[in-house]
VEXDREN-2710 file (C-alpha; in Angstrom, 1 decimal):
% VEXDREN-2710
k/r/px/py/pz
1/UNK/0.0/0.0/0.0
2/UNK/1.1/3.4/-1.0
3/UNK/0.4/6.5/0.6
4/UNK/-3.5/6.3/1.7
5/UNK/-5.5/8.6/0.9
6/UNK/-9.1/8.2/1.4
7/UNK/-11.1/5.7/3.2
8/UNK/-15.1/4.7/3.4
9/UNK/-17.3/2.6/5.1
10/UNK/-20.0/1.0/3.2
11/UNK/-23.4/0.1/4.6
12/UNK/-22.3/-3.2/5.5
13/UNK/-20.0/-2.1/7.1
14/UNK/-17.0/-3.3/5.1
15/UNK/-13.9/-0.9/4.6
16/UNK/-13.1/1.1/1.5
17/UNK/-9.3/2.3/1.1
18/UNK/-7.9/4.3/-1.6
19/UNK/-4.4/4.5/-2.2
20/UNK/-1.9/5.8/-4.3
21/UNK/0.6/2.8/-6.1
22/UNK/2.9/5.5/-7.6
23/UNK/4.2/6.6/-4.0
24/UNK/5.9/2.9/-3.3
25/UNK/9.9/3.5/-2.9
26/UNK/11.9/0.7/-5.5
27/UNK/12.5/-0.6/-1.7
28/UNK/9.0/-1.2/-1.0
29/UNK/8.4/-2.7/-4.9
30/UNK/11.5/-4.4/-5.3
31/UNK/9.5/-7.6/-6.6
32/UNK/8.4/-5.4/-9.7
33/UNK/11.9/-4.4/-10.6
34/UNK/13.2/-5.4/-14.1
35/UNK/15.4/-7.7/-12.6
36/UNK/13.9/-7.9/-9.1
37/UNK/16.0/-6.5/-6.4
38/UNK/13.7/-8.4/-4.1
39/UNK/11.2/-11.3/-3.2
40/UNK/8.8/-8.4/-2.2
41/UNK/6.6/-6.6/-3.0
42/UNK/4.2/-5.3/-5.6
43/UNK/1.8/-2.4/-5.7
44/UNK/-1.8/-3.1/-4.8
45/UNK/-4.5/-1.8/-7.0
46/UNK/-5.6/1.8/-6.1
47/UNK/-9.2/0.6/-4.1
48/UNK/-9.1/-2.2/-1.8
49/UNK/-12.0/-3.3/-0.1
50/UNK/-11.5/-5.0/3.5
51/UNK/-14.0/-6.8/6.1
52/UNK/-14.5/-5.9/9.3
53/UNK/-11.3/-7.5/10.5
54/UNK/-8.9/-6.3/8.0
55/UNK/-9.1/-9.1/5.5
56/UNK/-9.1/-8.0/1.9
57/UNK/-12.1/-8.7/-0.3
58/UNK/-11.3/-7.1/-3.6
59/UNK/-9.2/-4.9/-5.1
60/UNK/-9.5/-3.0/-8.2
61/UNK/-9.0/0.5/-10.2
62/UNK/-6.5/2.3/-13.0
63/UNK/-6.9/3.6/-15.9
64/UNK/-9.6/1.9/-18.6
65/UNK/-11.6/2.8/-21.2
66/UNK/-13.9/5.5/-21.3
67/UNK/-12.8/7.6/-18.2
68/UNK/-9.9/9.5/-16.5
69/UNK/-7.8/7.8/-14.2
70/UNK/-6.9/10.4/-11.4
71/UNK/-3.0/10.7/-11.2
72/UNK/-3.2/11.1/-7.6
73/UNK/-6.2/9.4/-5.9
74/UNK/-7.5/11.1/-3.3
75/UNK/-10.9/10.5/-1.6
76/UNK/-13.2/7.7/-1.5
77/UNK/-16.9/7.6/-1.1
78/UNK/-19.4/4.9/-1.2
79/UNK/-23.1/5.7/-1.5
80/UNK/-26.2/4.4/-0.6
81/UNK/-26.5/2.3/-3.4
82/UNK/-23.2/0.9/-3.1
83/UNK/-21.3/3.1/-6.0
84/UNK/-18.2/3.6/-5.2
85/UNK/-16.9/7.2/-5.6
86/UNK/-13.3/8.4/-6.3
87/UNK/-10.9/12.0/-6.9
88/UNK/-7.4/13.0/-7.5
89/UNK/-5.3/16.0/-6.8
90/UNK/-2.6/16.0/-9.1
91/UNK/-2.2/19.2/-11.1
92/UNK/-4.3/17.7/-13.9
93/UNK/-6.6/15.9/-12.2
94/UNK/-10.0/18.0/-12.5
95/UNK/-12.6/15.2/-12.4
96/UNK/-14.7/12.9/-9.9
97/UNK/-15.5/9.2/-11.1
98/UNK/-18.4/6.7/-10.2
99/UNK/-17.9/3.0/-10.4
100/UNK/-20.1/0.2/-9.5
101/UNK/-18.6/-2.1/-6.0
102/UNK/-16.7/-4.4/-8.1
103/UNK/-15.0/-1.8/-10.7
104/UNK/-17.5/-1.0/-13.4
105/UNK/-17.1/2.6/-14.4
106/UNK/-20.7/4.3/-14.4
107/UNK/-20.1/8.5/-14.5
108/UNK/-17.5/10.6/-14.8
109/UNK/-17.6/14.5/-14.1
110/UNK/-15.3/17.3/-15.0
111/UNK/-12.4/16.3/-17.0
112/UNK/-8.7/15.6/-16.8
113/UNK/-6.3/18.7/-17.9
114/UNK/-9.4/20.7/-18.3
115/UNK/-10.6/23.8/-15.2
116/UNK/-12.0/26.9/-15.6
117/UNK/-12.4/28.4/-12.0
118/UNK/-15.1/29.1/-8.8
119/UNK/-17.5/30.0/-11.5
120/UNK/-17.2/26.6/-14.3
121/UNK/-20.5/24.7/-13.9
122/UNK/-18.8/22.0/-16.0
123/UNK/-15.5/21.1/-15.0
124/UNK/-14.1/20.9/-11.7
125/UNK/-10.5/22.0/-9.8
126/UNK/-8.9/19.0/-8.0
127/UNK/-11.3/17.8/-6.3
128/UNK/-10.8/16.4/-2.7
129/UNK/-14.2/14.4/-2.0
130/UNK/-17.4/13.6/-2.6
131/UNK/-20.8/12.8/-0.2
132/UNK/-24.4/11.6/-1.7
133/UNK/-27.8/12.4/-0.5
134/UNK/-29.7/9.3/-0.8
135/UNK/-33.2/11.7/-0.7
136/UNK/-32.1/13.6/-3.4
137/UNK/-29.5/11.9/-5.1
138/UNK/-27.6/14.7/-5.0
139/UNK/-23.4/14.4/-5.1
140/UNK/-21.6/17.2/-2.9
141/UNK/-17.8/17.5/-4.2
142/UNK/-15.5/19.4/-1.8
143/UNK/-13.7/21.2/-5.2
144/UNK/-11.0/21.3/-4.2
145/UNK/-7.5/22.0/-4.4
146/UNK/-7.7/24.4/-7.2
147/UNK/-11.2/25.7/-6.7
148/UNK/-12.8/27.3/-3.7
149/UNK/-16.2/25.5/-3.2
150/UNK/-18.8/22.8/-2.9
151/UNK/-20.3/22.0/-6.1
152/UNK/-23.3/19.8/-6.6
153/UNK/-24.5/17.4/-9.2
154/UNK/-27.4/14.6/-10.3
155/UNK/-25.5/12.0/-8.8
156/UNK/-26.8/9.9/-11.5
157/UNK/-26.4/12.3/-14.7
158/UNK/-23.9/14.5/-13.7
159/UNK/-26.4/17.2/-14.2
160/UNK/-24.6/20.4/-12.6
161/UNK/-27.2/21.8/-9.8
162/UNK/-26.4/24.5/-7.7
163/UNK/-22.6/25.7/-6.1
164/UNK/-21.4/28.2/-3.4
165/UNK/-17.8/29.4/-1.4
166/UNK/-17.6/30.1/2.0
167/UNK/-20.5/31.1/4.4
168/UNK/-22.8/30.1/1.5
169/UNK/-21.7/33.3/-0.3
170/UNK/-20.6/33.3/-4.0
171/UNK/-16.8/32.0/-4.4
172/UNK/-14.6/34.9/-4.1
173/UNK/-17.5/37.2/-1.9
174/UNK/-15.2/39.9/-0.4
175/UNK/-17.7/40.5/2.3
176/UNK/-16.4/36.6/4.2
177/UNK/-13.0/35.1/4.4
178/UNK/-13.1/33.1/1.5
179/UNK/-12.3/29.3/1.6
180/UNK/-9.0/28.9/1.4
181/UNK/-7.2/25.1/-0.8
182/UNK/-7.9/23.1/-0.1
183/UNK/-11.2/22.4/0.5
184/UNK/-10.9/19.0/1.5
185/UNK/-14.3/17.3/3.3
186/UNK/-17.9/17.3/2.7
187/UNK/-19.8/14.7/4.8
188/UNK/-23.7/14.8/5.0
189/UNK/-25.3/13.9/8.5
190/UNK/-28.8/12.5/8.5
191/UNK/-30.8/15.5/10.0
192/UNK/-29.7/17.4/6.3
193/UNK/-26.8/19.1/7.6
194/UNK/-23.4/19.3/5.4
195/UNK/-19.8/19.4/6.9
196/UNK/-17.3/21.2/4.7
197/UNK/-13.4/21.2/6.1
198/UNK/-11.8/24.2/5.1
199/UNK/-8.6/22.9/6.4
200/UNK/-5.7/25.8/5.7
201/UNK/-8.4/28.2/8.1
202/UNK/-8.7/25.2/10.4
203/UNK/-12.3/25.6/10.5
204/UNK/-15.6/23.6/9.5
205/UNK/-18.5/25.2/7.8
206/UNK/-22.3/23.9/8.2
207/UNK/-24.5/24.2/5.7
208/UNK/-28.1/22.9/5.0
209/UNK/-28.2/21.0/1.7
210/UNK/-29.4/24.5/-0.8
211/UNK/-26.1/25.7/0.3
212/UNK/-27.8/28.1/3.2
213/UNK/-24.8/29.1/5.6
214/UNK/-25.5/27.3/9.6
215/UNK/-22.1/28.2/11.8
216/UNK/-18.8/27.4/11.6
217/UNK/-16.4/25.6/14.4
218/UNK/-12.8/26.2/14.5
219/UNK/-10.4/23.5/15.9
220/UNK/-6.7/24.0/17.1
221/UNK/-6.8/27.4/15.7
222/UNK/-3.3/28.0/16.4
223/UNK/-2.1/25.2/13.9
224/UNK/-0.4/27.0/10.7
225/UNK/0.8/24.6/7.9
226/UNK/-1.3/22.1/6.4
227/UNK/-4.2/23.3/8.7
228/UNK/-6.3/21.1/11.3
229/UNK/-9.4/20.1/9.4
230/UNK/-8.2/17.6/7.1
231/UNK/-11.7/15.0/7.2
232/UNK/-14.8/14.7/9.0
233/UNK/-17.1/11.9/10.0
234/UNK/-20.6/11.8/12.0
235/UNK/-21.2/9.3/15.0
236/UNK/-23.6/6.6/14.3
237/UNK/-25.4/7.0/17.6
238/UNK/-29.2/8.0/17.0
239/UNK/-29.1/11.5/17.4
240/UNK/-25.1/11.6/15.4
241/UNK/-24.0/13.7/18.8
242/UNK/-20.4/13.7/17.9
243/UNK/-18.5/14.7/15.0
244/UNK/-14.9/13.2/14.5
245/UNK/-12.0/15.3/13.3
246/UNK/-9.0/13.8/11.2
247/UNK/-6.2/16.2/11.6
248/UNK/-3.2/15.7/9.8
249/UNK/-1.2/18.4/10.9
250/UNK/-0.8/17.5/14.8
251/UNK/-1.4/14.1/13.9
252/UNK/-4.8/13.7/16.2
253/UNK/-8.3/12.9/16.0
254/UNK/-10.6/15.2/17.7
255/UNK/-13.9/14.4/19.0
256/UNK/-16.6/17.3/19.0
257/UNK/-19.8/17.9/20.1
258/UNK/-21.6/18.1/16.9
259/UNK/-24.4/20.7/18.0
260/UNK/-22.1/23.1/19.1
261/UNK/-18.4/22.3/17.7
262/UNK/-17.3/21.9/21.6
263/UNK/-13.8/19.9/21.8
264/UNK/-14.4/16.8/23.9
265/UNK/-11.4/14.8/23.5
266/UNK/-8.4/13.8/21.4
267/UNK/-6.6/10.9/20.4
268/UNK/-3.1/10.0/18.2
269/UNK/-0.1/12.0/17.9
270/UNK/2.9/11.9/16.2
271/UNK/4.7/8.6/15.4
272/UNK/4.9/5.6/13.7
273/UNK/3.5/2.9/16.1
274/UNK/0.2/1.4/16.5
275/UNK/-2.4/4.1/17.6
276/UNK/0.1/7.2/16.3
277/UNK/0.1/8.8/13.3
278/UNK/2.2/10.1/10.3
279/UNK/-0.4/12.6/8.3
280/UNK/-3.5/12.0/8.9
281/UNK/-5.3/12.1/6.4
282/UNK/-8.5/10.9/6.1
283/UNK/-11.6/9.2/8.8
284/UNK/-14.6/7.0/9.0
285/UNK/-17.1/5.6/11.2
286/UNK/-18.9/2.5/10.8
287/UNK/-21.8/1.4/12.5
288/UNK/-20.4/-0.1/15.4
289/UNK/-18.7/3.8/16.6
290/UNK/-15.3/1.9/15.2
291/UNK/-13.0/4.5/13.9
292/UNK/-10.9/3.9/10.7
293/UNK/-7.8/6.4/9.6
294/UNK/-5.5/6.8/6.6
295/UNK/-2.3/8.1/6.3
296/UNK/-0.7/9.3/3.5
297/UNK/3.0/11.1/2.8
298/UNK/5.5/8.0/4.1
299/UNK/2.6/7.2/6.4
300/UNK/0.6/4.6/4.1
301/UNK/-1.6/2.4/6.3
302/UNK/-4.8/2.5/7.8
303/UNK/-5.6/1.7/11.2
304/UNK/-8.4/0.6/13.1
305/UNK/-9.7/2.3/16.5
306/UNK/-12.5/-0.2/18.3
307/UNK/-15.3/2.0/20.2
308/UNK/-15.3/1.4/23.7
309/UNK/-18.5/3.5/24.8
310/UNK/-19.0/7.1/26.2
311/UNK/-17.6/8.5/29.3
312/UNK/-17.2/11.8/31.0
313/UNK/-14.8/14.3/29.9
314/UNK/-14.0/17.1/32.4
315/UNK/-14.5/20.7/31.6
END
């Protein structure tokens, strides 16, 4: 596994990983060598699906026929009707695809090596992620690296919708402080309510689905680089109470309150061991409350966090 850099759970609970084949060191593919340095290894395809327990299921993805490959993968998403949804951030990669579970390409949208800014209803700018609304069938696209928005689309045409920047204001509104790249999250919670990670200003913005501003949380504020708000992810509890952080930067995950963005708790920091982290980069939440993480840079795993119930947190 290359550097991981998006990760999903599906509604039975089984794990999606994306990851990126292109970032293995000749160490780490010496198997593939022409002659082979090495017994091992060889690249895994970019999306692996896992059980539960870690064991792999399938694994598929690259370029074909009819659609765009991404470069650089980056984000998964697996809807309610079990399409699996994929990015990329390289410089030229300017589209979203849509493939069945086991690989079948369905939909693409945008186009590789083709941009044209906040305003371009019909091509994209590296985007980070996607989320679906199973009501509408709506796709939200966190767009992106480039661009400085959430875009929406008929998740099953590609039909452009509706789009906004920051605070629900037109991208580039001088009157807010404008999202800054990337935008890297959208995740939709079940009362209607969509998460966006605007992770250079360390802050998440909440938005009802017609792209009407809610609030905004900050987290860490004080964190400069690569920002704190790298992914999101809703508790599975009834009510969704908590919202989970991924943040790449300090190399924790942050529990919040999700009604009010209070800070509850923290776990991970920097390392390489079990239950540390190099980069965080992405998060998800099955039904169970079991967190699972992705790391990409020289990070390239995912890990596993088992739920162990609630408990107080002092003040």
């Amino acid at each position: 596994m290359g550097q991981a850099s998006g990760v999903a759970v599906d509604r039975q609970d089984h794990i999606w990983v994306i990851q990126r084949p292109r970032t293995l060191t000749e160490d780490e593919r010496g198997a593939t060598l022409s002659p082979p340095r090495s017994l091992c290894c060889a690249p895994a395809p970019p999306v692996l699906e896992f059980d539960a327990d870690g064991n792999l299921l399938q694994a598929w993805g690259g370029q074909g026929q009819g659609y765009d490959w991404p470069l650089n993968e980056h984000g998964i998403y697996v809807d309610a009707q079990d399409n699996v949804w994929i990015g990329g951030n390289d410089q030229k990669d300017h589209q979203v695809l849509k493939f069945t579970r086991d690989g079948k390409f369905l939909l693409q949208i945008g186009k590789a090596d083709t941009t044209g800014g906040d305003n371009d209803t019909a091509h994209l700018g590296r985007p980070a992620n996607v989320a679906v609304d199973p009501t509408a069938n709506e796709l939200f696209v966190a767009d992106g690296y480039k661009n400085h928005r959430v875009i929406v689309f008929d998740a099953r045409t590609g039909a452009y919708k509706r789009h906004w920047g920051a605070n629900g204001r037109p991208p580039g509104d001088p009157s807010v402080k404008p999202f800054g790249n990337p935008v890297h999250c959208v995740r939709l919670a079940r009362d209607g309510l969509l998460y966006v990670c605007d992770r250079s200003h360390n802050r998440i913005q909440v938005f009802k689905k017609d792209g009407a501003f809610v609030k905004e949380f900050v987290v860490a504020p004080a964190t400069r680089g690569s920002g704190s708000v790298w992914d999101v992810d809703v508790s599975h509890d009834a009510p969704q109470t908590w919202l989970y952080n991924a943040d790449g930067e300090n190399n924790h995950v942050w529990t919040l309150l999700r009604e009010s963005g209070k800070v509850l708790a923290k776990f991970g920091r920097n390392g390489r061991q079990a239950g540390q982290f190099h980069w965080v980069h992405n998060l998800a939440v099955d039904s169970r409350g079991n967190i699972y993480t992705t790391e990409v840079d020289t990070g390239k795993r995912a890990q596993k966090f088992v739920f162990k119930g609630t408990f107080p947190v002092a003040e």
